[in-house]
N, C-alpha and C positions, 0 to 999 in steps of 0.2 A: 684607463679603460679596464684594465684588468682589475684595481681595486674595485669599481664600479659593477663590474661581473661577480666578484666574490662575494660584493655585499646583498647584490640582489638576490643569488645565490643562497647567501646565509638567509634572507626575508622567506624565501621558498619551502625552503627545511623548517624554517621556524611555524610556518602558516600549517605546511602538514600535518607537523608533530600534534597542532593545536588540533585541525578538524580528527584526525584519526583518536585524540584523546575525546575529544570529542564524539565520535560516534560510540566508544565502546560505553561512555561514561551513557547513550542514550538507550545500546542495547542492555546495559545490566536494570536499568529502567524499567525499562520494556519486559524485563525478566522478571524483576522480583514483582513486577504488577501483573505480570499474567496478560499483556496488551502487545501487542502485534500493531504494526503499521506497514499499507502496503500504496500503491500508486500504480494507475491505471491510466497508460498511453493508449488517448482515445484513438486517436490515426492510425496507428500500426497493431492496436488490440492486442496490448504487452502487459498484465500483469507481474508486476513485482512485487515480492512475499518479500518482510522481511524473517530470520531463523523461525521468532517468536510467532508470528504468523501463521508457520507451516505446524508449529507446537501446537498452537493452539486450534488448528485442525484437525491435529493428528497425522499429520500426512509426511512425506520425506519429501526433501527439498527437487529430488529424481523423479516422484510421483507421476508428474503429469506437466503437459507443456500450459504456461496459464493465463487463460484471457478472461475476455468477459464469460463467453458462452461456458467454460468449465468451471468459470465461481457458480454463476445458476445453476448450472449439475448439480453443486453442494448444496442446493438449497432446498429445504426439505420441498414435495411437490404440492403440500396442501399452503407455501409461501414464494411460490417462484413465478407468479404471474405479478403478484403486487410487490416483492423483489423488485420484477422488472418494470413495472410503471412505476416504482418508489426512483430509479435510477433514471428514468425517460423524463421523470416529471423534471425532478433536480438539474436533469443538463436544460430542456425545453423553459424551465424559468427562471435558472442562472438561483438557485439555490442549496441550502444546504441537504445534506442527508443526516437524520439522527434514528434510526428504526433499529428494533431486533429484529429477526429472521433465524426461523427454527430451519440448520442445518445436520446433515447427516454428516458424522463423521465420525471416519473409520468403523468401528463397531460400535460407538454410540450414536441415536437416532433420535433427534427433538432436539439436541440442544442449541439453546440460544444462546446464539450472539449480536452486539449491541456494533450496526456497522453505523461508523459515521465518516461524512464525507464534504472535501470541498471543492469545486470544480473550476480549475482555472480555462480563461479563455484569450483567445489569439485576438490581433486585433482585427483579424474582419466578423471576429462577434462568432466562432465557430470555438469549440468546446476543445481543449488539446490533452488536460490529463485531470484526472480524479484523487 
């Protein structure tokens, strides 16, 4: 029993070691490509930034609590209505999202970014994260 513990043990350490090499090998990615990746829990309205993400806003990761309604803050005002029909349409027809959106950020104002997005859904057909 005890070697049976050690061994699965040793499988646990071993699976870590891989995802955590694993993720940093996705943020230096992420980095040298200047690309952010984030996930948006529709139910509880929880955006998650990753580092690159809040970089390439400009913003500190303390900034600001972040859902849906404070990504549309960032979005410039003459793009925050079709924004928000670009993100209604894509959950409303279980599609993807591929658009720029000229957002404001920090003390630059216009510039675009290229959001794209995939929308998973629960199985009673209800939309659960972005």
């Amino acid at each position: 029993m005890a070697s049976y513990r050690q061994q699965l043990e040793q499988v646990v350490d071993n699976r870590t070691l891989e995802l955590t090499a694993s993720e940093k090998r996705m943020a230096r990615a992420q980095r040298i490509a200047n690309w952010g990746s984030w996930e948006w829990d529709i139910k509880k309205n929880i955006l998650l930034w990753t580092t690159d993400e809040y970089t390439i806003f400009g913003l500190s990761r303390d900034t600001l609590p972040l859902s849906y309604e404070s990504f549309l803050d960032l979005v410039s005002p003459a793009d925050k209505k079709l924004a928000a029909r670009t993100f209604n349409y894509a959950i409303s027809q279980k599609t993807t999202i591929n658009r720029n959106h000229r957002f404001f950020l920090g003390h630059i104002t216009g510039k675009f970014v290229n959001v794209q997005a995939e929308i998973s859904y629960g199985e009673d057909g209800l939309p659960l994260k972005m």
